[in-house]
Backbone as CSV, one residue per row, in Angstrom:
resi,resn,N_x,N_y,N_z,CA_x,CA_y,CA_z,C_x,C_y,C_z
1,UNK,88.495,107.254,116.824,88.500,106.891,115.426,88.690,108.188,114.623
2,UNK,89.407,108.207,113.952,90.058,109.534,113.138,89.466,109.185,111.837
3,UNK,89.790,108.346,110.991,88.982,108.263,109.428,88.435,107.332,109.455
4,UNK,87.280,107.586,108.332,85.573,106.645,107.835,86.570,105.822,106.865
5,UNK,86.370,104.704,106.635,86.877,104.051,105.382,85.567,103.626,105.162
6,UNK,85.116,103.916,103.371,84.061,103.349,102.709,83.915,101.787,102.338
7,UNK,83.379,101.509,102.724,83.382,99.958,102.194,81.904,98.932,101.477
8,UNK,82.293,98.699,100.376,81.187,97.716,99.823,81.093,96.129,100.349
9,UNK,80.029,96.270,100.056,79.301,94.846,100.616,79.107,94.378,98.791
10,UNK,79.648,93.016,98.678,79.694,93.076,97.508,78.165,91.463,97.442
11,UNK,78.027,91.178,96.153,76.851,90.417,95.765,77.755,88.836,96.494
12,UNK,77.655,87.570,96.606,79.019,86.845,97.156,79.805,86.594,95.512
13,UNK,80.989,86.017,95.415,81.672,85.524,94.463,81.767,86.806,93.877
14,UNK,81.515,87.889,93.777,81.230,89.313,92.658,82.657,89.644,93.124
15,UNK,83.357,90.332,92.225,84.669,91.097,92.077,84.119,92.198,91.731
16,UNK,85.009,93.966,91.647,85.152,94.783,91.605,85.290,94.428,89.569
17,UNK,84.451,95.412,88.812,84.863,94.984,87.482,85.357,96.712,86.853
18,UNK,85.880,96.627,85.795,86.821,97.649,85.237,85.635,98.636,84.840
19,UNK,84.321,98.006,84.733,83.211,99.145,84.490,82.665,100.082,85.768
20,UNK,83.257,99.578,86.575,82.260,100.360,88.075,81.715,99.256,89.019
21,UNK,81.125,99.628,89.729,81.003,98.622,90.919,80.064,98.791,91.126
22,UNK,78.823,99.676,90.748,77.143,100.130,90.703,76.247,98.511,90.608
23,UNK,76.732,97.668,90.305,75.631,96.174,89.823,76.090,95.312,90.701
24,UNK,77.653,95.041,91.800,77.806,94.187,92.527,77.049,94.749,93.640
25,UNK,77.193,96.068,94.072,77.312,96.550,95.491,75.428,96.198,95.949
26,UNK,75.748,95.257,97.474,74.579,95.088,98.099,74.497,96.631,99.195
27,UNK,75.510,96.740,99.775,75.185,97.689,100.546,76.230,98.814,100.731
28,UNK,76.627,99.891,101.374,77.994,100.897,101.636,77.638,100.548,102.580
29,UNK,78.584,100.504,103.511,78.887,100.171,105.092,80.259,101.060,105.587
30,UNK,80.440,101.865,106.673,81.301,102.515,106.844,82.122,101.833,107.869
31,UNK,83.706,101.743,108.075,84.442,101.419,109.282,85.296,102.481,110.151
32,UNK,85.708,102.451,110.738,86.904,103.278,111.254,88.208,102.701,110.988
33,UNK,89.138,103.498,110.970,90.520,103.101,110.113,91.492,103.043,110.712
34,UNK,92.183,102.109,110.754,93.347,101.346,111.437,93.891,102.406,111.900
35,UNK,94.602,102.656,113.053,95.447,103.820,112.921,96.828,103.459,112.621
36,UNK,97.009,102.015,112.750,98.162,101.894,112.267,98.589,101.886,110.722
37,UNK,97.717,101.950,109.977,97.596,101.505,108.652,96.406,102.260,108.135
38,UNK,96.343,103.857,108.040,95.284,104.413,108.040,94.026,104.307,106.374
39,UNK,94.987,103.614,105.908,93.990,103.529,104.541,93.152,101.927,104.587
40,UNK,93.588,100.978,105.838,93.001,99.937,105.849,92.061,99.815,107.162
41,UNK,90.876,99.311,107.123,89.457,99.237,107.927,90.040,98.736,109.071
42,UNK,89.287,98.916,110.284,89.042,98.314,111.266,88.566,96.836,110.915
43,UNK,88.554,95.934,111.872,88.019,94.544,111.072,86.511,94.119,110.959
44,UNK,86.044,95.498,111.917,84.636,95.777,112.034,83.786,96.959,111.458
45,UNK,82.622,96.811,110.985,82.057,98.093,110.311,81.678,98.408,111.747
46,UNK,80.496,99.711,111.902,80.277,100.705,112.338,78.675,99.749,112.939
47,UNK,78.448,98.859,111.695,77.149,98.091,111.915,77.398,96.927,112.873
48,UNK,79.278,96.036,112.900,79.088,95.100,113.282,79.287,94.126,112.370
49,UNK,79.700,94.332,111.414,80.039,93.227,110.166,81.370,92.884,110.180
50,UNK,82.070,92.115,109.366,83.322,91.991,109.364,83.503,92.186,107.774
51,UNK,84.898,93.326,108.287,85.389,93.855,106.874,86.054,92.921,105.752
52,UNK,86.817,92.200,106.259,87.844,91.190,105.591,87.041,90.481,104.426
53,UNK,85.895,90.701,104.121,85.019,90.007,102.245,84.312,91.155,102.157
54,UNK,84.911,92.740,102.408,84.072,93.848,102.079,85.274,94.881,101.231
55,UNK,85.464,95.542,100.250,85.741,95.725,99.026,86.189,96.842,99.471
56,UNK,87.332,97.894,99.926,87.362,99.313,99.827,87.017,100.302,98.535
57,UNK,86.341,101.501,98.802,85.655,101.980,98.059,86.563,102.988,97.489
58,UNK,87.383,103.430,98.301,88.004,104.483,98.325,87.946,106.182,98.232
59,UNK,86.664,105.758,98.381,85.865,106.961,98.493,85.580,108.265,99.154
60,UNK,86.136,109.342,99.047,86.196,110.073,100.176,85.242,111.609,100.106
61,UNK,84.857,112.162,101.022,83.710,113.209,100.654,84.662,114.396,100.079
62,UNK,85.007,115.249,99.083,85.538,115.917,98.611,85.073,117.794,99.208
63,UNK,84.131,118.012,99.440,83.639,119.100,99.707,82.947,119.302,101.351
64,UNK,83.195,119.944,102.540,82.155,119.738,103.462,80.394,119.702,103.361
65,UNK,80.114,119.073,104.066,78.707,118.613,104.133,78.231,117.297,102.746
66,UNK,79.250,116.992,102.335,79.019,115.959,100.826,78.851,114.355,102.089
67,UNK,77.835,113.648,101.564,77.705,112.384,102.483,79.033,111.624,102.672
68,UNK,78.733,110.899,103.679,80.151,109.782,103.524,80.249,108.709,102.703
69,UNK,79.110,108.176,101.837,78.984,107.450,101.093,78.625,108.040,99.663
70,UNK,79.070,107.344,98.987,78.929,107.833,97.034,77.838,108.296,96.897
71,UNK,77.696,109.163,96.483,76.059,110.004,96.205,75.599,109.093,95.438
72,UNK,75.574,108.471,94.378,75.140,107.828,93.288,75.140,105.889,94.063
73,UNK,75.230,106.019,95.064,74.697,104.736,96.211,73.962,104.775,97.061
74,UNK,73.496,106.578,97.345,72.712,106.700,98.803,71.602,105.587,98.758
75,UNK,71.188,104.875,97.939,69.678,103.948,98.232,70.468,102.717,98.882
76,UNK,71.479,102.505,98.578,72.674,101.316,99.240,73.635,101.503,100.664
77,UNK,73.176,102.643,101.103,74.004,102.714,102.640,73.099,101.974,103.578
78,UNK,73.783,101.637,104.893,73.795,100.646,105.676,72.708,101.825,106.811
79,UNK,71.857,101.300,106.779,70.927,102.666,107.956,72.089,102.219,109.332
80,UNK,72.359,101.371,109.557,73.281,100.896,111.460,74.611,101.965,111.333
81,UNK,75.073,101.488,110.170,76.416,102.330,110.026,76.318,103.909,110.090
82,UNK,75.358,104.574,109.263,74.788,105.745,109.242,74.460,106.184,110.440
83,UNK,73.318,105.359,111.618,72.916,105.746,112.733,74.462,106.102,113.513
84,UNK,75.312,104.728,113.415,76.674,105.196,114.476,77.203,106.558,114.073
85,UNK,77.489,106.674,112.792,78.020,107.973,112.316,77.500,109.600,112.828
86,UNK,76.358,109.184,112.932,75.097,110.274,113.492,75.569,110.526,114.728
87,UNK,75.743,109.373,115.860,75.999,109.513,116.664,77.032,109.999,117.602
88,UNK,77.938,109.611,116.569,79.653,110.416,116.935,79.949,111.576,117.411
């Protein structure tokens, strides 16, 4: 697996709205990324979920050592997804 794609777990029926996505998001969940199609998820997170009703975040860590998930979500990452990541 070469790239993390960020992905939200959204509230159900909730869309992505033009203000931010801080009030839908239940959880960040991380996948590994197609290699054929590297900006689109595996069909599985890292936890075991299925991506296909999970929201790309597009989110990417800008600086080394910056988390893989939005700083301003860390209370919303997925501890399973995190543990796999750890583990890599």
């Amino acid at each position: 697996m070469t790239a993390i794609i960020v992905l939200f777990e959204l509230e159900p029926d909730e869309a992505l709205g033009p203000d931010g996505v801080e009030p839908a998001v239940l959880a960040v969940h991380a996948a590994g990324g197609d290699p054929d199609v590297p900006e689109d998820p595996l069909p599985r997170t890292l936890c075991g979920l299925d991506t296909d009703p999970m929201e790309h975040s597009h989110y990417r860590p800008t600086r080394p050592g910056e988390p893989w998930y939005p700083p301003a979500l860390a209370d919303r990452r997925c501890p399973a997804c995190e543990a796999a990541l750890r583990a890599r």
